[in-house]
C-alpha positions as CSV (number, residue, x, y, z in Angstrom):
1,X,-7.5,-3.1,23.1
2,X,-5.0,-5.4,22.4
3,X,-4.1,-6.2,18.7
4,X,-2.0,-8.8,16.8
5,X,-0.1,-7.0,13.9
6,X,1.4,-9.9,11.4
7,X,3.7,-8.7,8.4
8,X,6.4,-9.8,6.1
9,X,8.9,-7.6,5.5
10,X,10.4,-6.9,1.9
11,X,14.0,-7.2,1.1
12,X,13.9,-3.8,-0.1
13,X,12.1,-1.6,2.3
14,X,9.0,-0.3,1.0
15,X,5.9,1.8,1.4
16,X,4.4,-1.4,2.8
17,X,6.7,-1.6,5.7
18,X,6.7,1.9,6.2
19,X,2.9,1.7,6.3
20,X,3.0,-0.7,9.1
21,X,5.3,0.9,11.7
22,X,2.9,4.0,10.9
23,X,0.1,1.9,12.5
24,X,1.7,0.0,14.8
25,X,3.1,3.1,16.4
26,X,-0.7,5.3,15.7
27,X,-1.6,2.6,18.0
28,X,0.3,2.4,20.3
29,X,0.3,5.9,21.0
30,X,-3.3,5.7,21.3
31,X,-2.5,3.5,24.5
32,X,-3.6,0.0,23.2
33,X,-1.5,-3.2,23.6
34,X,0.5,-4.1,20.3
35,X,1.9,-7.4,19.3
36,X,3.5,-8.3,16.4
37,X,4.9,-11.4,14.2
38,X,7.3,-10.9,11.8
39,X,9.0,-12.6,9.4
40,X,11.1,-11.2,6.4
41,X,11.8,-12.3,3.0
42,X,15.7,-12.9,3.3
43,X,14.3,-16.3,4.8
44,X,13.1,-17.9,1.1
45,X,16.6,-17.7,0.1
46,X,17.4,-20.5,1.9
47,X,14.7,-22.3,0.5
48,X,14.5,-24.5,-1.8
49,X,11.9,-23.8,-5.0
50,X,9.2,-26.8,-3.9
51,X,9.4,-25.7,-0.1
52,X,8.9,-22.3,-1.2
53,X,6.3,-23.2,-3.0
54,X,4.2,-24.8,-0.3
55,X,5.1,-22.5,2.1
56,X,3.7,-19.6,-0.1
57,X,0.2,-21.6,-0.1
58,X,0.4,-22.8,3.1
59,X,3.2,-21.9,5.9
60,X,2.4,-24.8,9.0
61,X,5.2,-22.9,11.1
62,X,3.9,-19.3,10.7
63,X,0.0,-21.0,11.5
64,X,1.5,-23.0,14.3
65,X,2.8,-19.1,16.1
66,X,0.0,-17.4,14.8
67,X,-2.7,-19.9,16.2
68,X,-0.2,-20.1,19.3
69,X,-0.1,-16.3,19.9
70,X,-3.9,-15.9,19.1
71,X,-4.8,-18.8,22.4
72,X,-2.1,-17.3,24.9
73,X,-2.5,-13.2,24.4
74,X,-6.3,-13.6,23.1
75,X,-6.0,-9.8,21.0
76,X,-9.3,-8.8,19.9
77,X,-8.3,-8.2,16.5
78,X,-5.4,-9.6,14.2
79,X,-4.1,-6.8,11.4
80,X,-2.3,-8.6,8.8
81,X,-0.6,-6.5,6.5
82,X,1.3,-8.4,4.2
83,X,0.8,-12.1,4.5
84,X,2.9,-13.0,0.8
85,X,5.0,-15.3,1.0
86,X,6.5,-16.3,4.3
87,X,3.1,-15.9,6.4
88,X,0.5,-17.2,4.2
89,X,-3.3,-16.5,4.5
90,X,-3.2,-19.4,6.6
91,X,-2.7,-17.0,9.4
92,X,-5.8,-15.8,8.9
93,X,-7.8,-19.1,9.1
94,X,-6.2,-20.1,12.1
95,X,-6.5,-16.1,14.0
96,X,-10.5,-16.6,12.8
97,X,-10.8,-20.1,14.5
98,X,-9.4,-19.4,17.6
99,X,-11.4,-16.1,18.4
100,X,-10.0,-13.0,16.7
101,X,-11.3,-10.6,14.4
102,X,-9.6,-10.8,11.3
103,X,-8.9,-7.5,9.2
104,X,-6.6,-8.0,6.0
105,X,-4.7,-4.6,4.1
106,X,-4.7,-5.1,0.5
107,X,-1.8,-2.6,-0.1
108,X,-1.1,-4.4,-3.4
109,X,-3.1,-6.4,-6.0
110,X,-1.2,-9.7,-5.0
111,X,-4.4,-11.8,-4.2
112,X,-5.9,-11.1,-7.7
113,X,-2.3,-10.8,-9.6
114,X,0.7,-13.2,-9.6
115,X,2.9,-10.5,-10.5
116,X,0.9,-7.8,-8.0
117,X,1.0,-4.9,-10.2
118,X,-1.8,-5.7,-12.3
119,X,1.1,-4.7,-15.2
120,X,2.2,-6.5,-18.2
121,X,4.7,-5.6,-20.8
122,X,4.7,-2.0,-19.4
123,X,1.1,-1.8,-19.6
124,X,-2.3,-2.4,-17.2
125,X,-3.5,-5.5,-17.7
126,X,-6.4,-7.4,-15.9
127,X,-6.5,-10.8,-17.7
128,X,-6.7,-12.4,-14.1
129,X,-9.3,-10.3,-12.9
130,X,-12.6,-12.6,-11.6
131,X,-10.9,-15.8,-12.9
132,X,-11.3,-18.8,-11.0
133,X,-8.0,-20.0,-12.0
134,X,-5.5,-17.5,-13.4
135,X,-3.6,-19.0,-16.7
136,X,-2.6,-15.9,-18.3
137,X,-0.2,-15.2,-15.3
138,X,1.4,-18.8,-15.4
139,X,1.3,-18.5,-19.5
140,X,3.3,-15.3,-19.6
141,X,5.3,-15.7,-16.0
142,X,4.0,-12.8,-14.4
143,X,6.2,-13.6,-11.2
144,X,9.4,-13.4,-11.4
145,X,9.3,-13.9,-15.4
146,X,9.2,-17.5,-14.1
147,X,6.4,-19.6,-14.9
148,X,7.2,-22.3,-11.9
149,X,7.0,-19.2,-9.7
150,X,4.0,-17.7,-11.0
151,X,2.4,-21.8,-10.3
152,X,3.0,-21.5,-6.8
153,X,1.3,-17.9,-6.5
154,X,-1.2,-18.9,-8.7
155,X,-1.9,-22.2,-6.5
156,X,-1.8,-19.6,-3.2
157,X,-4.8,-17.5,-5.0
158,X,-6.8,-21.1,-6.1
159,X,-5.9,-23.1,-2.6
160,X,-7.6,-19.9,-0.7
161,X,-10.2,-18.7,-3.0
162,X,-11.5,-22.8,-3.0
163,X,-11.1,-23.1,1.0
164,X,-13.1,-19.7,1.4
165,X,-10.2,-18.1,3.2
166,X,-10.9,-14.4,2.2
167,X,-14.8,-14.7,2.2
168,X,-15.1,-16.8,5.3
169,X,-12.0,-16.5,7.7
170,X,-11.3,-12.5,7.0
171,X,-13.8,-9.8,9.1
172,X,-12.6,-6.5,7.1
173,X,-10.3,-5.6,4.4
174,X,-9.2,-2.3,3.8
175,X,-7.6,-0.7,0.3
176,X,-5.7,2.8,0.0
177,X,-8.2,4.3,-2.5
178,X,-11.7,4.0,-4.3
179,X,-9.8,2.7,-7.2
180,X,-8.2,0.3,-5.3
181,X,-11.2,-1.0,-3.7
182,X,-13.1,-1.1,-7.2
183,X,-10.5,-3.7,-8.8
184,X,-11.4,-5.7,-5.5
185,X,-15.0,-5.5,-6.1
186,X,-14.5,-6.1,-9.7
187,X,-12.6,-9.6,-8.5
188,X,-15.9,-10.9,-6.5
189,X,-14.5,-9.5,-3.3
190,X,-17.7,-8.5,-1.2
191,X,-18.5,-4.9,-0.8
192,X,-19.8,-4.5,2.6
193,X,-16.2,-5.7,3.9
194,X,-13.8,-3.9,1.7
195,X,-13.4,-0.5,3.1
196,X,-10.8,2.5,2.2
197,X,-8.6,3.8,4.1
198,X,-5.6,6.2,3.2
199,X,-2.2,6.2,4.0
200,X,-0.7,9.0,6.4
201,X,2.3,10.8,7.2
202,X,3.7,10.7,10.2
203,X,4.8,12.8,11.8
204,X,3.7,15.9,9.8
205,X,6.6,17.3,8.1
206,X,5.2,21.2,8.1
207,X,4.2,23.0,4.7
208,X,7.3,23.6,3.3
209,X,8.8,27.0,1.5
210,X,8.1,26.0,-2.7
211,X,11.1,26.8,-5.1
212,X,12.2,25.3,-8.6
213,X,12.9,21.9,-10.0
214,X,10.8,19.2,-9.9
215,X,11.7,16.0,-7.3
216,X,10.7,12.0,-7.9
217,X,10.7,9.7,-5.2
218,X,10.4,6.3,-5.2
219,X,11.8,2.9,-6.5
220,X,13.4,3.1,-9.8
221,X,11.9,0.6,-11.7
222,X,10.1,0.0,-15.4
223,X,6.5,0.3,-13.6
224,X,7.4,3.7,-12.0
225,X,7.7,5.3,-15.0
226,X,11.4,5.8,-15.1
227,X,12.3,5.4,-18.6
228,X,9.2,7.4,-19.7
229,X,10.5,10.9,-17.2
230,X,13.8,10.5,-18.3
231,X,12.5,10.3,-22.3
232,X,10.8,13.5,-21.3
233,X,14.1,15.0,-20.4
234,X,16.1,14.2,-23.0
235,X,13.9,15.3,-25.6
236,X,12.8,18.7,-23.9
237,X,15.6,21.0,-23.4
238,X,13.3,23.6,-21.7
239,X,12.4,21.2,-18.4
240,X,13.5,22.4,-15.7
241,X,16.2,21.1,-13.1
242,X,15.2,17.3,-11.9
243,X,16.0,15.5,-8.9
244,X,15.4,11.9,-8.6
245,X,15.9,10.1,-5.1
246,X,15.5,6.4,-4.9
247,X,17.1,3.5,-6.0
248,X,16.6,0.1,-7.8
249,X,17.3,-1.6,-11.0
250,X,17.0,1.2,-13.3
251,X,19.5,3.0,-11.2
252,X,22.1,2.5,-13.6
253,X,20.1,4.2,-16.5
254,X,19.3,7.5,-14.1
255,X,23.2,7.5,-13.0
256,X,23.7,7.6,-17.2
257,X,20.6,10.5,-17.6
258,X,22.8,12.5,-14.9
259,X,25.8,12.1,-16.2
260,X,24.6,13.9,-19.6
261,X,22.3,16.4,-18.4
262,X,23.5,18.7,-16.0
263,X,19.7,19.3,-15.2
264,X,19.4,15.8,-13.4
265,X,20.5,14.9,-10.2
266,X,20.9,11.8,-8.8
267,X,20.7,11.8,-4.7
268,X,20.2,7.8,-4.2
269,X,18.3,6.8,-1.6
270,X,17.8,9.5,1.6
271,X,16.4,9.8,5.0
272,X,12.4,10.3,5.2
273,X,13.1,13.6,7.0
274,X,16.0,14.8,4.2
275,X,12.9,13.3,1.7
276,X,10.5,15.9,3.1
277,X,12.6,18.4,2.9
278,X,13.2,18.0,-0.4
279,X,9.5,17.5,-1.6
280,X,8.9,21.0,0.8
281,X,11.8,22.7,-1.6
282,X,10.5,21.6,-5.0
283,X,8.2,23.1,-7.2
284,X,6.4,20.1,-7.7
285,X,6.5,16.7,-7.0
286,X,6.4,13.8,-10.0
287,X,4.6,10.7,-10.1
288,X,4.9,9.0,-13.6
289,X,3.9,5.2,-12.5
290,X,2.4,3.2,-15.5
291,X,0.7,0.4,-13.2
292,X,-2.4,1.0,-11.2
293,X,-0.5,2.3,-7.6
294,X,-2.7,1.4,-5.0
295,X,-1.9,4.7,-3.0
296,X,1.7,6.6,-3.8
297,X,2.7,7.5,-0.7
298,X,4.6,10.7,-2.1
299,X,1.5,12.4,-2.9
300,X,0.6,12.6,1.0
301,X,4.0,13.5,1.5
302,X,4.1,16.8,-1.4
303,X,0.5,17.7,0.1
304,X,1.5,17.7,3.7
305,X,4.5,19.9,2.6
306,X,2.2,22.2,0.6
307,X,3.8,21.1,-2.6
308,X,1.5,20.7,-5.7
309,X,1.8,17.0,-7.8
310,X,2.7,16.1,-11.3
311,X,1.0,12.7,-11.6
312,X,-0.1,10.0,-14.4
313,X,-3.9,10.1,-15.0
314,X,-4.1,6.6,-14.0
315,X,-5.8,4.8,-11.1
316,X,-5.1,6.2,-7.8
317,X,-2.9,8.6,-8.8
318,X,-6.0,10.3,-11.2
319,X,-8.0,9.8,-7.8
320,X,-6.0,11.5,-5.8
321,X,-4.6,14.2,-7.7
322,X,-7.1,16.8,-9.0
323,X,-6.1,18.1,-12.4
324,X,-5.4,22.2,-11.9
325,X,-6.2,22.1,-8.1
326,X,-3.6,20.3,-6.4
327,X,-1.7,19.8,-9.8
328,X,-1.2,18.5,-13.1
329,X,-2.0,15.4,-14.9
330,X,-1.0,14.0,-17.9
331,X,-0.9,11.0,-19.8
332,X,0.7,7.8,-18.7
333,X,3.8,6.3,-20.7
334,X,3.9,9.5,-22.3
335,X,6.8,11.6,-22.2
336,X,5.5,14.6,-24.3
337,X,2.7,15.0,-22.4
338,X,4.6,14.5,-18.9
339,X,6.8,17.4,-20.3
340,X,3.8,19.4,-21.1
341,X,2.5,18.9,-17.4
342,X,5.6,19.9,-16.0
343,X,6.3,22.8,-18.1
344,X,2.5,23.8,-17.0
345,X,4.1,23.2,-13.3
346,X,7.3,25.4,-14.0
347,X,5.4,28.4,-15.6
348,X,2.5,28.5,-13.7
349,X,0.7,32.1,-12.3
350,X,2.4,33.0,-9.1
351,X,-1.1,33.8,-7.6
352,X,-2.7,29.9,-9.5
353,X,0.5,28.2,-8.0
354,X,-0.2,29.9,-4.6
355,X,-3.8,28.5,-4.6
356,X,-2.9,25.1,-5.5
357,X,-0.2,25.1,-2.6
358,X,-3.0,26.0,-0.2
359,X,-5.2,23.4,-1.8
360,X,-2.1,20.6,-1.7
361,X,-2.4,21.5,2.4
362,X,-5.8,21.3,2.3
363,X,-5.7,18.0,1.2
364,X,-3.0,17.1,3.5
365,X,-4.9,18.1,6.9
366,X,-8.3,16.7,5.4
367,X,-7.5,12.9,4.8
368,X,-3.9,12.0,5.2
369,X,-2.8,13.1,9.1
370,X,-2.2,10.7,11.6
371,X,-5.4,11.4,13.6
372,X,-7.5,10.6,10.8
373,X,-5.8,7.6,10.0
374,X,-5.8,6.3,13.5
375,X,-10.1,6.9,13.6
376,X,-10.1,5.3,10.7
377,X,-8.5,2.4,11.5
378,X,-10.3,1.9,14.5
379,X,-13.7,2.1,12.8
380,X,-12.5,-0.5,10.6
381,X,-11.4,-2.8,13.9
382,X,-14.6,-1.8,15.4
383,X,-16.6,-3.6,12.1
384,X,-14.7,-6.5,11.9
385,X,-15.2,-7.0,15.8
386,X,-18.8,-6.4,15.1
387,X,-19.1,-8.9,12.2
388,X,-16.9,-11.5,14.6
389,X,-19.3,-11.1,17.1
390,X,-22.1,-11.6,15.2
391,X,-20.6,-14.9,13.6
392,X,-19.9,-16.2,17.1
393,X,-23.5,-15.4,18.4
394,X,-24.9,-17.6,15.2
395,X,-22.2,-20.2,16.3
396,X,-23.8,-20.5,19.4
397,X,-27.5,-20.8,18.2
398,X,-26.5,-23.1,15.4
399,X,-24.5,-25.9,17.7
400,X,-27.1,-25.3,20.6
401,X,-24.5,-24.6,24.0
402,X,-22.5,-21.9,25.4
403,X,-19.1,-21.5,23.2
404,X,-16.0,-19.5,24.7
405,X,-16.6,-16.1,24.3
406,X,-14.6,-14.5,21.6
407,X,-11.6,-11.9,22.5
408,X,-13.1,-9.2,19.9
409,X,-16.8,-9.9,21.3
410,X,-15.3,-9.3,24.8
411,X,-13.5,-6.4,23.8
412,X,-15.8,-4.3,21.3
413,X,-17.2,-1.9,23.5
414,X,-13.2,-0.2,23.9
415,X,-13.6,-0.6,20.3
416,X,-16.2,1.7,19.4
417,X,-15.5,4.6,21.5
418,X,-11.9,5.8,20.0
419,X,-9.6,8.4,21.4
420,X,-7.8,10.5,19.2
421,X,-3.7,9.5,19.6
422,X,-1.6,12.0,18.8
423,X,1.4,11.6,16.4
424,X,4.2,10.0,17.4
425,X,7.5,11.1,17.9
């Protein structure tokens, strides 16, 4: 099968790009034909604020390619990942009308929040949620804490909601969790063509050996929780040793926290497999994120290391991790609690922690290996090549003659039959 992967990149690389070369290279282990298009956000820059603007609702160049690509390689299906801003969801108008199936990742909460997070002044907020046009976000400048910004996102999410781009032009979507997919639903997405699928981690790091300390990963930033785990530290003398990796624009503050307390280490940011092994080493992983995550990677990653999670009781992360089976939650923006949880995590039974490690595997080889990602991508190819085929049957009845057959109508049956890939190296 031959697919058409379409992403923007971010300045700072993300989970979202990592997420991408994770599928691009499941598939093309698995033997099918990859092509991608690829633009990154260095290129706004250069722009100026009004052709920024238009070319966040509506980019002519990257439809021109797109459309372009689509007619001369005909892929059966065309993946977009992250479409904001450089692409556009024009891509996905112009892949639909020239034959594809059209399967969208929501991997953030961009199309129903200016600002993505669903977060406002450090809290979840959902004022946007289901309305036609979203004033609160242009109101407070939830982009950018600039309301000229948050217009032009705002005028992306009207433009496309009006020209039926996501209910019309787009054959699947796919979120990371059930939580995910439920703040989709609860924004008037439809049901039968938002589907979940979960992150991986490729290629299994290997259960790792346990020890002391706990270990963050991630961006250091407000929404992650930062200030809150480092609150937690200064007012708890009994936590025990912390390493944080990442970096961002709290850096400076968890530089200052390390500086003081001999307990906190600052590593910067690291190489995945020098991430793994420190997630393998720890006693426990934390997660302290105040804003709905739509996934948090690093719980895959401590599970496929065996390594029990710390984790806010919010969205995903309350999904995902199972309070007292594959770890501890507690409550979010709250740093007594988060020092309770990880005190729980730091004192725990020998033969409790052993269980949960096992469990934390478990979990691991259940839902989040390469394999089962790679099936479940495919299923989700093989209903939006179903639903495209379908349209393009009722295109023919409705106008009376024989249209051009579709690529994904001519290439669903190597759809539905998947063979397992195996992970890459």
């Amino acid at each position: 099968m031959k697919v058409l992967l379409c992403h923007t990149r971010y300045l700072q690389r993300g989970g979202e790009d990592c997420s991408f070369e994770e599928e691009r290279d499941l598939l093309r282990a698995g033997g099918h034909d990859v092509l991608e298009y690829l633009r990154t956000n260095e290129d706004m820059q250069a722009m100026g604020s009004l052709r920024a603007a238009t070319t966040t609702v509506w980019n002519r160049r990257a439809a021109r390619d797109v459309a372009a690509l689509v007619q001369r390689e005909r892929p059966a299906v065309v993946h977009v990942t992250n479409s904001f801003p450089l692409l556009s969801p024009a891509i996905c108008r112009v892949a639909r009308r020239h034959g594809a199936a059209v399967v969208q990742a929501l991997r953030n909460y961009r199309l129903l929040c200016a600002g993505s997070y669903l977060m406002r002044d450090g809290r979840p907020c959902e004022d946007c949620v289901g309305r036609a046009v979203p004033w609160p976000a242009v109101r407070h400048g939830c982009y950018r804490d600039s309301k000229s910004a948050t217009a032009a996102v705002a005028a992306m999410q009207v433009t496309h909601r009006l020209l039926g781009t996501w209910r019309r032009h787009v054959d699947a979507f796919f979120t990371l969790t059930e939580f995910a997919r439920s703040r989709f639903l609860a924004a008037g997405f439809p049901a039968e063509r938002v589907h979940v699928k979960y992150n991986c981690v490729s290629p299994d790091p290997g259960p790792g050996q346990g020890g002391a300390g706990v270990v963050f990963v991630g961006r250091l930033s407000p929404e992650k929780g930062i200030r809150t785990m480092l609150a937690a530290w200064r007012q708890f003398a009994s936590l025990p040793a912390l390493t944080v990796i990442g970096a961002g624009p709290l850096a400076g503050e968890v530089a200052s926290s390390a500086a003081e307390d001999s307990r906190i280490e600052w590593l910067g940011e690291l190489p995945s497999a020098e991430v793994h092994r420190r997630i393998g080493a720890a006693r426990a992983l934390l997660i302290a994120s105040e804003w709905y995550e739509t996934f948090g990677r690093t719980i895959a990653e401590a599970f496929a290391a065996g390594t029990p999670v710390v984790a806010s009781a919010l969205g995903a992360m309350q999904e995902l991790v199972a309070d007292r089976s594959v770890g501890w939650q507690f409550a979010p923006g709250d740093a007594e609690d988060l020092a309770r949880a990880v005190s729980q995590a730091a004192d725990c039974h020998p033969a409790e922690y052993a269980a949960m490690r096992l469990a934390a595997r478990r979990e691991y080889e259940a839902k989040y290996t390469p394999q089962r990602n790679y099936r479940r991508l495919l299923e989700i190819y093989d209903v939006a090549s179903q639903r495209r085929a379908a349209r393009f049957a009722d295109e023919q009845s409705s106008v009376g003659v024989e249209l051009p057959r579709s690529p994904a109508a001519t290439a669903y049956g190597s759809v539905s039959k998947p063979h397992l890939a195996r992970s890459p190296q």
